[in-house]
Each structure stands twice: as C-alpha cells, then as structure tokens.
N, C-alpha and C positions, 0 to 999 in steps of 0.2 A: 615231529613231536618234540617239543621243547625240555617236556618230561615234567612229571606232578612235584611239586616241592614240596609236597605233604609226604610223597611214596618214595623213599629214595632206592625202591626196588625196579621202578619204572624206565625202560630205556628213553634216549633219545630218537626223533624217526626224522625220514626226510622223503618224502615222496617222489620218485626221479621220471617214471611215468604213470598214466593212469585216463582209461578208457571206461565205459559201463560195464562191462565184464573182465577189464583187464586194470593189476594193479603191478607195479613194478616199484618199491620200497627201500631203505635202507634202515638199520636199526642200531643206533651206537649208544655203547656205555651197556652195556648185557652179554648173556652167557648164551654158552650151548644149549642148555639146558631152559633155557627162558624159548629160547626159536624153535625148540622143539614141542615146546608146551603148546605155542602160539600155532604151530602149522597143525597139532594133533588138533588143537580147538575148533579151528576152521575148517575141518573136515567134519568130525565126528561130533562136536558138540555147540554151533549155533541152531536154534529152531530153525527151520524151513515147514513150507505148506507143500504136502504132496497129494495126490490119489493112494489114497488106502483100503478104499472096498469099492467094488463093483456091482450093484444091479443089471443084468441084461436083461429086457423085456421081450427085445426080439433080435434074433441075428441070423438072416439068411445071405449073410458074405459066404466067401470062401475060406474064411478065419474063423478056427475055434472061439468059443468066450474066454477060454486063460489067453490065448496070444491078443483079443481087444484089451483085456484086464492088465495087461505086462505093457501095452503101447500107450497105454495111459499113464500109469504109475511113472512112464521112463520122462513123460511131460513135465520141467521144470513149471511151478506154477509160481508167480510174484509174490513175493511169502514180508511184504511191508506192515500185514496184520496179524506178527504171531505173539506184539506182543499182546495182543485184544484178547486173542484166542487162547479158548485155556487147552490144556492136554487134556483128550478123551477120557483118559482114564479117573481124571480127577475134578471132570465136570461136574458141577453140585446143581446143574439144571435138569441132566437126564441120567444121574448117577455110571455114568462112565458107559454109559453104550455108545455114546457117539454118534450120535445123528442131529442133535441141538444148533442152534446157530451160534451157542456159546462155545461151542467146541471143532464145528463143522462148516462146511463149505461145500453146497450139491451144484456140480457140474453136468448137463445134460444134452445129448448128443443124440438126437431125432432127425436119420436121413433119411431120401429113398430115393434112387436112380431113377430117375423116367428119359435119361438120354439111353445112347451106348455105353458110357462111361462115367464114372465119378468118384473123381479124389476127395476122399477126406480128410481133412486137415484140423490141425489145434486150433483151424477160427472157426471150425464149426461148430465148437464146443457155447453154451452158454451158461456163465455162473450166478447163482444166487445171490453174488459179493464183486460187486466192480473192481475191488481190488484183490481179488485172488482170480487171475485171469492167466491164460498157457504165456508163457514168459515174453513170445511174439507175436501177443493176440492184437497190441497197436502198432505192430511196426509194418508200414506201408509199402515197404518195399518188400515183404517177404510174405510167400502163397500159408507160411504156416507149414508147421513141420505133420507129414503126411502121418496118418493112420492107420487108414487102408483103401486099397481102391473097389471100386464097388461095381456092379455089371448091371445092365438093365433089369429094372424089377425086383432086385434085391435092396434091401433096406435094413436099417439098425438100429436100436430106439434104446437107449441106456443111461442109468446116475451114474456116477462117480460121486462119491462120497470124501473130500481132501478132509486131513487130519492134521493138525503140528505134531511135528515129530524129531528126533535128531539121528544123526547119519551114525550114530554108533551103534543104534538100533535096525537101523534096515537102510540101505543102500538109497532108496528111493528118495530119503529127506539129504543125503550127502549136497551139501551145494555148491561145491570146488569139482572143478573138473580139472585142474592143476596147481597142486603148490607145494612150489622147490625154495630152498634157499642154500646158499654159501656163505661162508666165512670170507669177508672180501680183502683180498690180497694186495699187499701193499710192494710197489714196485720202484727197485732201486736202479736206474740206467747210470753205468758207469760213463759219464759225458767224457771225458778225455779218452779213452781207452776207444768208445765209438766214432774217435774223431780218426782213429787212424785207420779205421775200416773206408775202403771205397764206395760210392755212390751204388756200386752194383754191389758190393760185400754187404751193407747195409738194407738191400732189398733182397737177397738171397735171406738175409735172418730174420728180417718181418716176414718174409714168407713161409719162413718154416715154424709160426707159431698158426693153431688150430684157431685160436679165435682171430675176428679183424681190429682188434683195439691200437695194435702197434701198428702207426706208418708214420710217412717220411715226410715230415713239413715242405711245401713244394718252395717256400722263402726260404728258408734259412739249413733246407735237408739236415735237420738233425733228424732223428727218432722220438720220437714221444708216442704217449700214451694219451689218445684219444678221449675214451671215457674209461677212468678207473672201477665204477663205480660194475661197469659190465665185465671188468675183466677176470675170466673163470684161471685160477692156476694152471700153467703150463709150463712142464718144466722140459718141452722139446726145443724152446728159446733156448733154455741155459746146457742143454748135451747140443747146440746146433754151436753156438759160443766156444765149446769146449774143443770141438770137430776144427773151426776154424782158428784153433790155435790160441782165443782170445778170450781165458776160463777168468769169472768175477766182471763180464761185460755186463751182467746183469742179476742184479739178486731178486729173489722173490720169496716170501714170508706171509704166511696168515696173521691177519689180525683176529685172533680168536673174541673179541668184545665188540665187534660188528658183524654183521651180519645185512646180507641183498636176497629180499622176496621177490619171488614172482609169482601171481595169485591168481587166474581166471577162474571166472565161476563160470556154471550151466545156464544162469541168466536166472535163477529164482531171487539172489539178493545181487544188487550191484556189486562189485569187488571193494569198492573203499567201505560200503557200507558191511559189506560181511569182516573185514579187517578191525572196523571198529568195535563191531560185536563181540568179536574176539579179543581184542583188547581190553573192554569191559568186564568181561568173565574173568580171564586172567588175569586182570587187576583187583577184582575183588576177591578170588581165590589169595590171592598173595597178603591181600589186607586181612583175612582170617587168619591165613596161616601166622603174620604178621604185625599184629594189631595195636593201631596207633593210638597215643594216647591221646593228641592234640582233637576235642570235639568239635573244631571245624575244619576239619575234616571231609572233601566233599563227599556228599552224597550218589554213589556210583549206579542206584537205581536207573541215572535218568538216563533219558537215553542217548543213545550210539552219536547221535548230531551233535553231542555237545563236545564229544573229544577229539572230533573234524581238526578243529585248532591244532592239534597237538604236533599234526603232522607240518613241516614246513615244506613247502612246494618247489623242486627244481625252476629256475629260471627261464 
C-alpha cells in the first residue's frame, strides 16, 4: 500500500505472502495503536454471512436439534454478498424478522439413508443464493466438511435461515480464524567482530536463536538474515553472544512504526479481501474522526477492490 495522499493517517503496506485464506503483510509509517485497531476490525467488525436460526422438520439422527443447529452455525458460508444484504433487524421489506431475501439466505438440507451409512456434509446443503454457499461447497477436492453421519432409515429434512451479521455480536459471523502481528525488528550483525568467531562458533549461535532466519551463506559463510521481514525478536542470540565472550555481536531493536500481519480466515471472505474490508472501515473511521477538508477526497464507500492497489506485492 503506497498509502492515500489525501489521508496522511494511512500507512504504507507491502504484501510479503498471500494464499485464499492466508495473508501475511507488512504495514510502515503507523502506530501501535492503528495495528490494533485493524486486527480488532478484522475480527469483530467486517460483515460475514452465517446460520442464525434453524427450522427442523424432521430429525431421526442420533443428534439432538441444538447440536444440528450449532453444526450449522460453526459452517463458514461465502459472505461476497453482505454488501447486497441488509442486516435483519433493519430490513424495511419484512420489518426486521428476517426471513426476506433482502435480509436472508434459506439453506436446506433434505437427507435420508437407504444404505448402512451416510455422511452428511456442507455439499449437502442447497442455497436459495449461489453465492452464499458452505465456504467448500466448489472445492473439488474436498468431501465437505461433515455434519453428521446418519444410520439406515434415518433421515433429516431442515432450513437454515443465514443472516449478516458481525463477530462482535456472536461468534458465528467471526471470520479470522487467526490474526497476530509484531512490531518488526530491526537487526544489527556486528560484521567484523563475527569474522573472528569460527565456522563452528558461527553455527553454535545461528543455532541458538528460536526462529530459522539467521544462517550461514554457503559462498561467502558470513551470517546474514534471511528474511527480516519474518523475524520475531529473540534475544537468546544476544545472551548466546554474551556466553561466547563476544557481547554487541549483535544488536536487536523494534521498530515500533511497522508492523507484520498474519491473517487466515475460516474461508467465509478470502484473507486479502477481509484485510481490505478492514482497511476500509478504519479508514473511514479515521476520516471522521479526522476530516479533510480537500472535496476530492476519495469516496471510501466503494468497495474493497479498489484499495487492492495499495498494497505492493513481494517479488
């Protein structure tokens, strides 16, 4: 992220890795208190689509109706339509009951065993909304995350009712299933002072650091620092330095105005797309709290695709 030249509150980013459910980031030129905001966001407050009420018509499993109603709700659902969807409570089609197609999404799950056996799974489910489907309901390589298994002759014939909602409010719309960040530390190798340690002194002290960032160039056997970008503070290098006689081999310091995410989600938003969301949000909270005077000024309604750019991409 290059950063808005309108916002001068806005960091710089740099994306280092990034997978569909996994994002791994950098954020320079910000505060403690900005990375804090941004990881509370992305937990507790982008929209997701979950199960929030159950129908059972029939359930002769060996599962109560709350433990179907809890294996549902635990179902990430692809949530690319919550800006469409308004929140139940403030739907003006069905005055906030929530059952509307302006506010809802009916998911319906009509089995019945005629083998010995049968697993039920998130692709058994069928939605009234192509795109609010169980988060692995295309993915081809995978049976669908189970439900319950079912015996000959029993059967189970039930709605789900999904709803927008956000994870500050109930657990079910949360849609990180992990996100960490540090202050990324900047690392100082005393090159002259490591030149008089030996080939074996030099791998006794890369190996007494907990992360694997530090080894030994097989050309030229200095020491260096792999990827900086991964490396968590440890200061069992600089008491291992001290041990070996050789104290300011190595200095280590937070840069307290950067900052390295790591962000997987449950699979309801992609990870860079839930990143943007939240960048969104706390971007416009900031231009409230904020507010610029300049009227072109972009407009931060739009959505999440447009601030993709901001971030610039490891090589």
């Amino acid at each position: 992220m290059e950063g808005d030249s309108s916002d001068p509150h806005m960091p710089r980013g740099r994306i280092l890795k990034t997978r569909d459910r996994f994002m791994k980031f950098e954020l320079q030129g910000t505060t403690i208190n900005f990375a804090q905001a941004l990881s509370r966001i992305m937990t507790a407050e982008v929209p997701t689509i979950a199960v929030d009420y159950v129908v059972i018509e029939e359930n002769t499993s060996n599962f109560s109706d709350s433990f179907l109603a809890g294996r549902l709700r635990d179902i990430p659902l692809t949530s690319r339509r919550t800006t469409s969807l308004c929140y139940s409570s403030d739907c003006p089609n069905c005055n906030g009951k929530g059952h509307c197609p302006l506010c809802s999404v009916k998911l319906r799950l009509n089995v019945k065993c005629k083998g010995k056996s049968l697993h039920v799974t998130s692709k058994d489910l069928s939605s009234s909304d192509p795109a609010v489907v169980p988060f692995d309901f295309q993915d081809t390589a995978s049976r669908g995350t189970e439900i319950l298994k079912l015996r000959r002759g029993q059967e189970v014939d039930l709605t789900a009712i999904a709803r927008k909602g956000l994870g500050k409010d109930d657990s079910k719309w949360v849609p990180t299933k992990v996100v960490t960040y540090f202050a990324l530390a900047k690392v100082r190798i005393n090159e002259e002072m490591m030149e008089t340690l030996t080939l074996e002194q030099k791998k006794e002290w890369v190996d007494s650091c907990h992360s694997p960032e530090f080894e030994i160039d097989p050309c030229t056997q200095k020491v260096v620092l792999s990827h900086p970008e991964e490396y968590v503070d440890d200061e069992e290098v600089i008491r291992k330095a001290e041990a070996m006689g050789k104290p300011g081999l190595v200095e280590l310091y937070r840069r307290n105005d950067t900052f390295v995410f790591t962000v997987k989600t449950k699979g309801s938003l992609k990870a860079s797309d839930l990143v943007m969301k939240a960048m969104d949000i706390l971007k416009q909270r900031l231009r409230l709290a904020n507010p610029v005077e300049d009227n072109d000024t972009p407009d931060q309604s739009a959505g999440s695709a447009s601030h993709t750019q901001d971030f610039d991409e490891v090589d």
